[in-house]
BAVEX-88427 format. One record per residue (C-alpha): y, z, x. Coordinates in pm, whole numbers, plus 50000, padded with zeros to 5 digits. Layout:
<pts>
PT      py      pz      px
PT       Y       Z       X
...
</pts>
This chain:
<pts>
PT      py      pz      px
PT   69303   83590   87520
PT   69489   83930   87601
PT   69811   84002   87708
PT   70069   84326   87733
PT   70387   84307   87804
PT   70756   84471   87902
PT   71059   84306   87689
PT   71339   84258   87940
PT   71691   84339   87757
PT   71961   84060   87795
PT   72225   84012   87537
PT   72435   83720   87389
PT   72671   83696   87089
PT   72624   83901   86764
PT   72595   83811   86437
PT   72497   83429   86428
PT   72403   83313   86068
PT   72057   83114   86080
PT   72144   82816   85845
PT   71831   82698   85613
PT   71609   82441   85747
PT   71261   82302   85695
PT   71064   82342   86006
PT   70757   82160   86139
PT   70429   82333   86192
PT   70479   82338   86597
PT   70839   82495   86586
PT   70730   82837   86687
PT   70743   83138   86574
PT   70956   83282   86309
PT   71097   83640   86215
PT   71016   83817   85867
PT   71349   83750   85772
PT   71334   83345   85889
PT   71066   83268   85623
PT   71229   83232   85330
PT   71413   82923   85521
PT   71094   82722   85584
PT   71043   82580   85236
PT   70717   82721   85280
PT   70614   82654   84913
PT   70655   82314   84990
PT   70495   82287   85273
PT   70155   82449   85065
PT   70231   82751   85046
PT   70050   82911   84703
PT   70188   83226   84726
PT   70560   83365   84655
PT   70675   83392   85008
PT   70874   83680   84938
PT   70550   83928   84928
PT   70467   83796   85263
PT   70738   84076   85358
PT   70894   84349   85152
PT   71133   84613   85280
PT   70960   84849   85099
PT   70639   84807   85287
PT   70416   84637   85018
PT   70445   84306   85186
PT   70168   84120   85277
PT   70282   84171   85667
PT   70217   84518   85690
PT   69879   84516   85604
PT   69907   84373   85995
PT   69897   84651   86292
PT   69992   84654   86634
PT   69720   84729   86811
PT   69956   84772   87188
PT   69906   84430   87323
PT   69661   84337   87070
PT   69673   84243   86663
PT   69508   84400   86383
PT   69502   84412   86017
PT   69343   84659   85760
PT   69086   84486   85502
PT   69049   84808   85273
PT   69194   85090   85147
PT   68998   85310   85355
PT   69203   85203   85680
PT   68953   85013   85818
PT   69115   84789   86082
PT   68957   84429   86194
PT   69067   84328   86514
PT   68878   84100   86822
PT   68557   84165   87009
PT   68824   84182   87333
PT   69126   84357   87185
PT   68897   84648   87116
PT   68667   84609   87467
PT   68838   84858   87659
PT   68750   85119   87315
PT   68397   84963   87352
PT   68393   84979   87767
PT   68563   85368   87771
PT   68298   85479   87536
PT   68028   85354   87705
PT   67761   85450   88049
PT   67403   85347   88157
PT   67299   85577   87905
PT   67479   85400   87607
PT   67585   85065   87732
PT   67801   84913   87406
PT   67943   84686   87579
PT   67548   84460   87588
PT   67426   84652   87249
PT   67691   84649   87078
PT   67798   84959   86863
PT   67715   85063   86450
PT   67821   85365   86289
PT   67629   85363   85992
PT   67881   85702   85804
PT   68207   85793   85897
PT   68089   86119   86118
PT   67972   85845   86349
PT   68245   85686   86384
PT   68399   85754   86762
PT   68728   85753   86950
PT   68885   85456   87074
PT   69031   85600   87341
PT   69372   85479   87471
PT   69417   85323   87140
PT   69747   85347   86920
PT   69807   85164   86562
PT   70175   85088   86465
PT   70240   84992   86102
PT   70516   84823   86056
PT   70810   85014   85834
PT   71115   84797   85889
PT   71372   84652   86093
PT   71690   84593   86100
PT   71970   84445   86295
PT   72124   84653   86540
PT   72358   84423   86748
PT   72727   84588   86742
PT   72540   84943   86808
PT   72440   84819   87059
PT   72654   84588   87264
PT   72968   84888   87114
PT   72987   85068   87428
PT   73013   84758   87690
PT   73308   84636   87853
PT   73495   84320   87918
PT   73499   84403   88307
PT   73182   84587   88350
PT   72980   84498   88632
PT   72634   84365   88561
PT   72504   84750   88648
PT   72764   84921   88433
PT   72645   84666   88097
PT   72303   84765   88198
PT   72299   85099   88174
PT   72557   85141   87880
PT   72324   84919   87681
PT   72020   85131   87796
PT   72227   85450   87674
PT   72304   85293   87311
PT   71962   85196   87324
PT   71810   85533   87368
PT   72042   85684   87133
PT   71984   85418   86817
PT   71544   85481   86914
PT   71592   85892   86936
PT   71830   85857   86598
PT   71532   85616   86408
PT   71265   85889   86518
PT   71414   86213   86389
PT   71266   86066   86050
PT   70914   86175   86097
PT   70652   86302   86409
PT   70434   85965   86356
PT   70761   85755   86350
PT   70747   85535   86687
PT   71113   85278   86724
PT   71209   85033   86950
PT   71505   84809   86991
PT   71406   84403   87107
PT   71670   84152   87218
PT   71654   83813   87061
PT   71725   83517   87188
PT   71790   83670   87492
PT   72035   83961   87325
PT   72170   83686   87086
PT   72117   83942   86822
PT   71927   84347   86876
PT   71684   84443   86630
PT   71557   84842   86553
PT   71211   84824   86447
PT   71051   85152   86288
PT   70665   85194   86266
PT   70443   85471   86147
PT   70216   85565   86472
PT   69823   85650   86414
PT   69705   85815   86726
PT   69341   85837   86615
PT   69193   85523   86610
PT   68801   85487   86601
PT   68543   85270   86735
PT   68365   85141   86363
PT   68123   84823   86466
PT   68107   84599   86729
PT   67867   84330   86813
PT   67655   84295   87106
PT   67782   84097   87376
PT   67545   83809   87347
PT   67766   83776   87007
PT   68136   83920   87066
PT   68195   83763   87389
PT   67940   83438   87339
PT   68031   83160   87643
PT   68216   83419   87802
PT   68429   83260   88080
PT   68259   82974   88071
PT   68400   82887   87773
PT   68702   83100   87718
PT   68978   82895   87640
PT   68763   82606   87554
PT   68695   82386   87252
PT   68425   82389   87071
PT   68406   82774   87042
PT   68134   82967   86911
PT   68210   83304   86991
PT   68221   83592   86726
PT   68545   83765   86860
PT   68567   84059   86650
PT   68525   84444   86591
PT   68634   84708   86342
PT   68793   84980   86387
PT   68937   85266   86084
PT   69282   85429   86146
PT   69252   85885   86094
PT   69537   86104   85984
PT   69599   86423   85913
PT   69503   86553   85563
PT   69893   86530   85487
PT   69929   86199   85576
PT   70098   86218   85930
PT   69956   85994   86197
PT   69808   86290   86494
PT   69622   86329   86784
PT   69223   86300   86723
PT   69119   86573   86472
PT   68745   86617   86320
PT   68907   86727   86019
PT   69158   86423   85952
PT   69096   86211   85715
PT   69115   85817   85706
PT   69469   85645   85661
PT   69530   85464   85278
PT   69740   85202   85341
PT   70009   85104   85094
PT   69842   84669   85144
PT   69520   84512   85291
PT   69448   84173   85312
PT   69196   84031   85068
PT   68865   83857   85252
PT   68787   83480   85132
PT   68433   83327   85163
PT   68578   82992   85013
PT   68626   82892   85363
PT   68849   82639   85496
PT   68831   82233   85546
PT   69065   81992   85769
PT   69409   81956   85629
PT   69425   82286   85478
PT   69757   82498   85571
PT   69704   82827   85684
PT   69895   83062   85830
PT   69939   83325   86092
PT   70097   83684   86130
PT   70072   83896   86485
PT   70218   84032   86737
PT   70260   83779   86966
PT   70321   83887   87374
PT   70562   83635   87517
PT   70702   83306   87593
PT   70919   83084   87793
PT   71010   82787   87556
PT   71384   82853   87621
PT   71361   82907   87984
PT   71535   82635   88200
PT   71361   82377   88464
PT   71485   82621   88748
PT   71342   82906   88549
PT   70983   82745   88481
PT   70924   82587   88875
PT   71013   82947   88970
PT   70740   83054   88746
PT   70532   82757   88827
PT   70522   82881   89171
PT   70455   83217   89136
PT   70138   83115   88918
PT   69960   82932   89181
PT   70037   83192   89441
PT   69864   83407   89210
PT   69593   83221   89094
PT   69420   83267   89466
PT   69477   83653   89444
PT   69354   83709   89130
PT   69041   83505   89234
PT   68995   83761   89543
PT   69007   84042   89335
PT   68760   83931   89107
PT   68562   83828   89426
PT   68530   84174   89595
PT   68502   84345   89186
PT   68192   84110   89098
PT   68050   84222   89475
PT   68115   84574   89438
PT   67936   84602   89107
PT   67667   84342   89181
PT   67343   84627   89113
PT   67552   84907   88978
PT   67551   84947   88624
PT   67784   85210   88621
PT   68027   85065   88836
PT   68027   84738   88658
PT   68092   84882   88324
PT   68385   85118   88487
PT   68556   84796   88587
PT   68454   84551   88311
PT   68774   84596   88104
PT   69006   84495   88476
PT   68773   84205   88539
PT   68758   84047   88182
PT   69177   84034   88229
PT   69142   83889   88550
PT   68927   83599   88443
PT   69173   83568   88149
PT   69519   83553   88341
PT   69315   83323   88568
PT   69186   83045   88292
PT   69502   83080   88149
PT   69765   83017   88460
PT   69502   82708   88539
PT   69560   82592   88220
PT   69940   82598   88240
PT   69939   82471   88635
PT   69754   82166   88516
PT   69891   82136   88190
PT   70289   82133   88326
PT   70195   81915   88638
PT   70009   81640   88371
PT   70287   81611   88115
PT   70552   81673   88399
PT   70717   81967   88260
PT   71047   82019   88515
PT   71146   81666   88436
PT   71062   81670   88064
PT   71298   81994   88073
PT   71589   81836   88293
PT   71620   81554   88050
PT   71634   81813   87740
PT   71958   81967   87981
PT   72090   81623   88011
PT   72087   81648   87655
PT   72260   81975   87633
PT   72481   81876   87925
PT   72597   81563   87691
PT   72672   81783   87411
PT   72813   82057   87627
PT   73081   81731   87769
PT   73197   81566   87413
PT   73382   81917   87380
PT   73641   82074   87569
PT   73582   82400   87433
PT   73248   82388   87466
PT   73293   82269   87823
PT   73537   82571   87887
PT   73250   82783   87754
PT   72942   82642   87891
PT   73005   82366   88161
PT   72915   82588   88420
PT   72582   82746   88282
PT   72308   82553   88453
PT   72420   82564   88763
PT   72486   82911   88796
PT   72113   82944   88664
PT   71970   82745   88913
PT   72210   82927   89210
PT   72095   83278   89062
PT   71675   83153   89092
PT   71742   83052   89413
PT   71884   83390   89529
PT   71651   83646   89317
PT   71380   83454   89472
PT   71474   83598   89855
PT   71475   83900   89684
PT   71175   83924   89508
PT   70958   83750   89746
PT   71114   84086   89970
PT   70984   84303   89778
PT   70663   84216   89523
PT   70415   84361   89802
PT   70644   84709   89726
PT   70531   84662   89333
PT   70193   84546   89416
PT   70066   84824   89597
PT   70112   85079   89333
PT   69934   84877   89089
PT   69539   84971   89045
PT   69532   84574   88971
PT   69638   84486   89333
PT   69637   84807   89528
PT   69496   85154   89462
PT   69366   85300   89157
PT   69394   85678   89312
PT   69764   85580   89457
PT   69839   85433   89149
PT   69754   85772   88963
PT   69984   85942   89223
PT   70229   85798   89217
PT   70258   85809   88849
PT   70221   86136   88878
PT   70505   86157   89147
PT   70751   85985   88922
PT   70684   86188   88592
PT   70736   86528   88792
PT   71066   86390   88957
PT   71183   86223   88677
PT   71087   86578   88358
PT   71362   86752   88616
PT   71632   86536   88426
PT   71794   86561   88135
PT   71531   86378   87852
PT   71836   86107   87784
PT   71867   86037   88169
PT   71501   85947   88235
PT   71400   85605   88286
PT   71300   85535   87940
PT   70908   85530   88030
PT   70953   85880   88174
PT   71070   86021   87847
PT   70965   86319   87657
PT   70829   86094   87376
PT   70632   85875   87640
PT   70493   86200   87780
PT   70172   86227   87597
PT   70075   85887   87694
PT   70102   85878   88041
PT   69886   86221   88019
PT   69672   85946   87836
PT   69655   85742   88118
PT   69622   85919   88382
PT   69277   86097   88173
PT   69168   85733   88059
PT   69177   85613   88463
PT   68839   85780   88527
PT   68690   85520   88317
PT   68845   85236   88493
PT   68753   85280   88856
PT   68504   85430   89101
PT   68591   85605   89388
PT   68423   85517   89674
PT   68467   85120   89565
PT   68824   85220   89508
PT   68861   85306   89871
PT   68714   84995   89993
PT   68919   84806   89800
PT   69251   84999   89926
PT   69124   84862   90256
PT   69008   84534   90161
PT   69353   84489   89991
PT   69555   84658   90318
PT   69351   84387   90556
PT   69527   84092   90398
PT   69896   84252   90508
PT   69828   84237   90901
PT   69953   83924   90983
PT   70296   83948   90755
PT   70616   84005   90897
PT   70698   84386   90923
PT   70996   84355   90667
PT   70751   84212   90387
PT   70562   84514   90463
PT   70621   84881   90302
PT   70738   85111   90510
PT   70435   85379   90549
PT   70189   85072   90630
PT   70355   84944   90902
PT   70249   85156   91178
PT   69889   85100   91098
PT   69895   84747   91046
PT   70113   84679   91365
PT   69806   84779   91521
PT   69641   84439   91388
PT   69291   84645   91374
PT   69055   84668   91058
PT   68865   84968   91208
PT   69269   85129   91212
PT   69297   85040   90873
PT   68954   85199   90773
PT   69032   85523   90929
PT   69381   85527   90761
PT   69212   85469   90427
PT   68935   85705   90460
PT   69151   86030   90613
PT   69364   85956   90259
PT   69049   85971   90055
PT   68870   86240   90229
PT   69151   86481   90209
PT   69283   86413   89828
PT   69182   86637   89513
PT   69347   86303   89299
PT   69005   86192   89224
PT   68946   86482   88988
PT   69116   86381   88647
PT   69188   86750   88549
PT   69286   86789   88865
PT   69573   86495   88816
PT   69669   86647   88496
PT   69756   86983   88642
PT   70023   86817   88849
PT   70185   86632   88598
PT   70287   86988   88477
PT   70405   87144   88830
PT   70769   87155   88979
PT   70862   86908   89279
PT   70816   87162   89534
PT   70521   87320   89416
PT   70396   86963   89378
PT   70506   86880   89746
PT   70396   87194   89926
PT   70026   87093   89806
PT   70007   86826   90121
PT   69793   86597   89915
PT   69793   86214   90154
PT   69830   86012   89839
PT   70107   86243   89691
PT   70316   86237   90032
PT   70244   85830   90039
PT   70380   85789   89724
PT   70677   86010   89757
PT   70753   85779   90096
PT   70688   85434   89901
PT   70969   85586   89619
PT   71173   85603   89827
PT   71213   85218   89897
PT   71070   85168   89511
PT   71377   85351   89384
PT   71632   85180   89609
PT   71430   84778   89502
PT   71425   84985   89107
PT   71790   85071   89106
PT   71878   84667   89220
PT   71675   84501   88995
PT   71844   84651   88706
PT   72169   84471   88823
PT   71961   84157   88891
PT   71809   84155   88566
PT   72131   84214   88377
PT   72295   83950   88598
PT   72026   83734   88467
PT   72051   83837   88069
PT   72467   83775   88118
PT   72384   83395   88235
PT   72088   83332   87958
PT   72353   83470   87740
PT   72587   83181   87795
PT   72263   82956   87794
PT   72145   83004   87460
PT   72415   83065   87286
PT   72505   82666   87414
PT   72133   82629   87254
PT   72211   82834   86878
PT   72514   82617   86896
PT   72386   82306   86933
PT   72071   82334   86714
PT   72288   82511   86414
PT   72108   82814   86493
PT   71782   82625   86365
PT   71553   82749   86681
PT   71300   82980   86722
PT   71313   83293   86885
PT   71094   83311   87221
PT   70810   83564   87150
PT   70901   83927   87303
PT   70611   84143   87084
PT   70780   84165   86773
PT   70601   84105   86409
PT   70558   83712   86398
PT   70499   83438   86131
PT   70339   83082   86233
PT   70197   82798   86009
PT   69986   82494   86024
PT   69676   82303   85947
PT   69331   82278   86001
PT   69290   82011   86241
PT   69114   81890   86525
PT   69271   81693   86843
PT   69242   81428   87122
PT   69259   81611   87466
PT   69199   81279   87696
PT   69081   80882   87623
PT   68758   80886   87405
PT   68738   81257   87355
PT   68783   81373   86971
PT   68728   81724   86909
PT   68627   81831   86524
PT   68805   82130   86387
PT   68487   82380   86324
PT   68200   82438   86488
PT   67885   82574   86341
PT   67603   82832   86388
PT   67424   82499   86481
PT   67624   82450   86786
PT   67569   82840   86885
PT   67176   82780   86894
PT   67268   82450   87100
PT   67444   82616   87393
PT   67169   82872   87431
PT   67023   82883   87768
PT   66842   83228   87746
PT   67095   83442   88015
PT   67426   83571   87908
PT   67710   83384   87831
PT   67470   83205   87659
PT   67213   83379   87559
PT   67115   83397   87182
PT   66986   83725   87028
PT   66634   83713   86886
PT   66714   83839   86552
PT   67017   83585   86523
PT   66784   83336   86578
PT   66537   83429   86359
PT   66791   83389   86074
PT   66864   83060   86162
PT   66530   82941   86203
PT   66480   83056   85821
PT   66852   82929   85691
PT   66892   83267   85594
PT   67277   83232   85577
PT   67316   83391   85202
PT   67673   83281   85043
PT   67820   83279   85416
PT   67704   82886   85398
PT   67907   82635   85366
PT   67863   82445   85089
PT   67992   82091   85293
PT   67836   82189   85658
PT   67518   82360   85473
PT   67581   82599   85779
PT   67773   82912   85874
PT   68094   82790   86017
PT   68144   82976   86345
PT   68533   82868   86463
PT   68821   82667   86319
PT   69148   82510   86512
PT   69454   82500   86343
PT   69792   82362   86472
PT   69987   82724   86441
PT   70179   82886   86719
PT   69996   83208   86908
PT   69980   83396   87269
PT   69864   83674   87423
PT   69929   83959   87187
PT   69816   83724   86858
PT   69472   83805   86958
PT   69322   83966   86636
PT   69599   83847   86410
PT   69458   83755   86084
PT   69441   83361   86004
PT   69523   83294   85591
PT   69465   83029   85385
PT   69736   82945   85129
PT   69690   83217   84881
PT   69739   83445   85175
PT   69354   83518   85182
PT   69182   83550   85521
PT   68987   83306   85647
PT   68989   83366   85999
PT   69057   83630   86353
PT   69291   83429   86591
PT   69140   83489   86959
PT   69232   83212   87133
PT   69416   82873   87207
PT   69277   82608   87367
PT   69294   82513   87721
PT   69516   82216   87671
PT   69726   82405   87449
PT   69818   82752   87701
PT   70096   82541   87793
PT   70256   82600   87504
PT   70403   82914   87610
PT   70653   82697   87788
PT   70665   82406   87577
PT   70464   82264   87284
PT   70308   81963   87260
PT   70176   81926   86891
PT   69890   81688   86942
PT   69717   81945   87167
PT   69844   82252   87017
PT   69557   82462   86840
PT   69446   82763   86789
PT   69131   82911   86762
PT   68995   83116   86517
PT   68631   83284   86435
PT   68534   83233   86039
PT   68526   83486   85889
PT   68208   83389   85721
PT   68062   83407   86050
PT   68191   83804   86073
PT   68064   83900   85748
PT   67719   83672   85829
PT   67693   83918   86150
PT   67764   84208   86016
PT   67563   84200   85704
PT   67250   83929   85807
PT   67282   84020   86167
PT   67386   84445   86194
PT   67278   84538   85831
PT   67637   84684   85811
PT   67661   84677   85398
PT   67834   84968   85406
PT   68119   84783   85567
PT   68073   84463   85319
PT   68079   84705   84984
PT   68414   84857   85133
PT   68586   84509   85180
PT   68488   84454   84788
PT   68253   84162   84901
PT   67935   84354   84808
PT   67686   84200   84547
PT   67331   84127   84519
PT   67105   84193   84809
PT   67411   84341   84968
PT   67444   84636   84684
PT   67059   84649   84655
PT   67051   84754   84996
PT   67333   84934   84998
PT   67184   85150   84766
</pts>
């Protein structure tokens, strides 16, 4: 499970008081500052909920990392990190080559000089937040047009984020709308730009069923990796250095082996990417739409990817990290087709509006104030819909997922030169000065990402599905060629821009990021002059969809305020990236008639799927140790096996992946890396007798890494170290 995402800024009314509540297990997912009204302690909680999260920074929550679109948490005071198999793969794919495949070996360093980059990879500890709602709704205006609220929030924005970082060089802010700009929070973290590569397991073990059984119950995959967070010897968080030293954290979570049973309540903490739960019916069949469009795209991509790579080692592992997302937004928008066409999600969602609708009616003020709200929803869909259908080919093409890696890197590089001759406070906020080191990153990260010469045949293999479309659908640089309704036309077009680029050099791409316009211009590179015609229509669609995404955030404004209103504030806040607290039990479920699904699976079950060939294929070694019952006090005392997975009924997405699963005495007991299929639908709306998530044991991570990897270095560091494990360390 993987996801990244962009937080789209809308804005409602400040200020609204959340009244206390008790809240069921599959109400979503709460804010820091909403636990203390969950009665948690009732519930089973055997902790004092108010260390789950302390201003100060000693809560039990910021022992958990943002990984940048992944979770993580530290389990010692060394600031070593434990995280998913697949939210550190693209560490484990960047780092790797024929020569030194990880990705199938897996990856040990046995001291810390071993221990290697993670390249691309960022850690944000969490500091504190606060809200920021009159700051930043102070400087719009009753009769603003939708572009004119847009940009003055952008401005107050930008202003509150460069404020919060004067404190420090490693201090990274943002500023997230809830509830669709109901209320604006600041959040401060502490950045660590050197993140290393610690252990992963091979394959055959981190990525077990692969996408066969990804999103699938019973599980038996050991999602995980470690990885240790570097700073400078003075504690700030800095570029790679050999001579930085690993981060102390002021909390790590404590490891239990006690294990978990059905019934138990645990609890989740993570970063979760986003959800739709208080989207509309018009909202969700737009989206329901788009996804099955989609779903045939994404399945040609990975088509020509697999074909291009079939016999090419290299080129397989350059594009292993693109193709394991592809599979994974696939599964998942499969799972969400099916699952809102089975429970008939529009209607289910029209009859909650009735609802509203009758609520909305009993009032005259509240009829004054929100009579009108669904319909102008459902009119504003249907018009951003001519518009966007317009124009996604415009998006598409510059995106190395759907068009061109090397025109992807150029035009990146386009856009930073234009946009470094502004003003820093005028940029788009991507193009800023603070952003600057990480597109650099980028743009020297793309080399391990694509191949050249397949890169080109995919820029033609993408181009040949445009011929037939109407010539407005089309950009306007393409449309001579394709007019021409010839594939040999479109080869030549293709191959004249890749013969006569110097883009496919990295240092190369990272000279021009520094040059002037001009200079950059006068260079008469094909893929530089493309993308500097494609702006020209991107800036014009860029400029228009800020007005029709603030158009959007002013309608959801009137929307959920209606919904705060009418619940008494007691809902939860749609998922946007921000720190995240869910709950729930161990339990299994029903999917269909006759089907009951336990809630753990067991290293039994692993040796029972093995077929010999990967996604299924079972290490010798791993074997071996089962053979012998070799399991050591990773066996549970019940099962008189190593538990491999566990369900519970908490709330996660894309983003959770990695997030640490607790038992009640906020121990871990579990990595979150998945939901189940029946469950992915939840992003939209939940249905608690299929919603679980999965988790590996964590007795099945320690098992590996000790039984399996002979990692007791790692063990003794977690303070689980004692007999064989100490005799060995030694």
């Amino acid at each position: 499970m993987r996801f990244k995402s962009k937080v789209l800024i809308g804005f409602v009314l400040a200020g609204l008081i959340l009244a206390p509540f008790v809240a069921r297990a599959d109400e979503g997912m709460w804010m820091p500052h909403q636990m203390r009204l969950l009665n948690l302690q009732q519930l089973g909680l055997k902790m004092n909920p108010d260390d789950l999260y302390k201003k100060d920074g000693t809560g039990l929550m910021s022992a958990v990392v943002n990984l940048g679109g992944g979770t993580g948490e530290f389990v010692s005071s060394e600031g070593l990190i434990l995280t998913n198999h697949h939210v550190a793969f693209g560490a484990i794919q960047r780092a790797s080559s024929k020569e030194h495949d990880y990705i199938t070996d897996g990856f040990l360093a046995m001291t810390r000089e071993q221990e290697i980059p993670a390249q691309g990879y960022t850690a944000d500890i969490l500091l504190g937040y606060e809200e920021v709602t009159a700051r930043v709704l102070s400087k719009v205006k009753p009769k603003m047009t939708p572009r004119q609220k847009y940009d003055a929030i952008e401005a107050a924005v930008k202003e509150i984020v460069a404020e919060a970082e004067k404190a420090g060089p490693d201090i990274r802010a943002s500023v997230v709308a809830m509830y669709s700009g109901n209320q604006y929070y600041l959040y401060r973290f502490k950045r660590i730009k050197d993140v290393r590569l610690v252990y992963a397991p091979p394959q055959d073990l981190g990525n077990y069923g692969g996408e066969v059984d990804n999103w699938m119950w019973p599980r038996h995959t050991c999602d995980f990796s470690f990885l240790r967070a570097y700073v400078s010897k003075d504690g700030v968080g800095v570029d790679y250095s050999p001579e930085n030293v690993p981060y102390k954290p002021k909390v790590w979570l404590k490891i239990s082996t006690e294990g978990v049973k059905e019934g138990d309540f645990t609890f989740v903490m993570g970063y979760p990417g986003r959800t739709y739960r208080n989207n509309t019916a018009t909202e969700i069949e737009y989206d329901l739409n788009g996804m099955v469009k989609r779903m045939a795209e994404f399945q040609d991509i990975i088509n020509f990817i697999e074909s291009a790579s079939k016999g090419d080692k290299e080129t397989e592992i350059r594009y292993a990290s693109m193709l394991k997302g592809l599979y994974n937004s696939l599964k998942n928008m499969q799972g969400k087709v099916e699952g809102m066409k089975k429970i008939d999600l529009i209607n289910k969602k029209k009859d909650q509006e009735q609802e509203l609708l009758k609520w909305i009616k009993a009032s005259p003020e509240r009829q004054k104030k929100y009579g009108q709200v669904l319909d102008q929803i459902a009119d504003y869909m249907k018009r951003y819909d001519v518009f966007a259908s317009k124009n996604e080919l415009l998006g598409n093409i510059i995106s190395p997922y759907f068009g061109s890696t090397v025109l992807s890197q150029a035009y990146t590089i386009y856009r930073t030169v234009e946009e470094r001759q502004k003003p820093d406070k005028d940029r788009e906020a991507s193009y800023q000065d603070r952003n600057f080191p990480y597109i650099k990153q980028r743009v020297q990260l793309a080399e391990r990402g694509y191949v050249f010469k397949t890169d080109r045949e995919f820029f033609k293999h993408q181009l040949k599905k445009l011929m037939d479309l109407p010539a407005d659908r089309i950009p306007a640089p393409f449309r001579p060629v394709l007019a021409q309704k010839s594939e040999k036309a479109i080869a030549e077009y293709v191959d004249k821009l890749y013969d006569n680029t110097s883009l496919g050099d990295p240092k190369k791409r990272l000279e021009l990021l520094e040059m002037k316009p001009a200079d950059l211009m006068k260079l008469n590179d094909p893929f530089i002059k493309l993308a500097a015609e494609l702006e020209k229509e991107l800036k014009v669609v860029r400029e228009e969809s800020k007005s029709w995404a603030q158009e959007r955030a002013d309608i959801k404004k009137t929307y959920e305020a209606a919904l705060l209103e009418m619940k008494e504030g007691k809902l939860a806040p749609d998922a946007n990236g921000t720190i995240r607290f869910t709950y729930g039990s161990v339990e299994g479920y029903s999917p269909k008639d006759a089907v009951v699904y336990k809630p753990i699976t067991t290293l039994k079950g692993v040796m029972e799927k093995e077929t010999g060939e990967f996604p299924f294929h079972v290490p010798g070694k791993l074997k071996e140790l089962y053979q012998k019952r070799d399991f050591g006090k990773f066996q549970d005392p019940i099962l008189k096996d190593v538990p491999a997975c566990f369900l519970n009924t908490t709330n996660v997405t894309g983003g959770n992946s990695g997030s640490p699963t607790l038992n009640a005495r906020g121990e871990q007991v579990g990595i979150i890396f998945d939901m189940t299929y029946e469950s992915v639908i939840g992003d939209y709306y939940i249905i608690p007798e299929w919603q679980r998530s999965i988790s590996v044991d964590i007795r099945y991570v320690l098992f590996i890494t000790e039984k399996f990897s002979g990692a007791h270095h790692l063990i003794k560091e977690m303070g689980l170290c004692s007999g064989e494990c100490e005799m060995e360390h030694k």
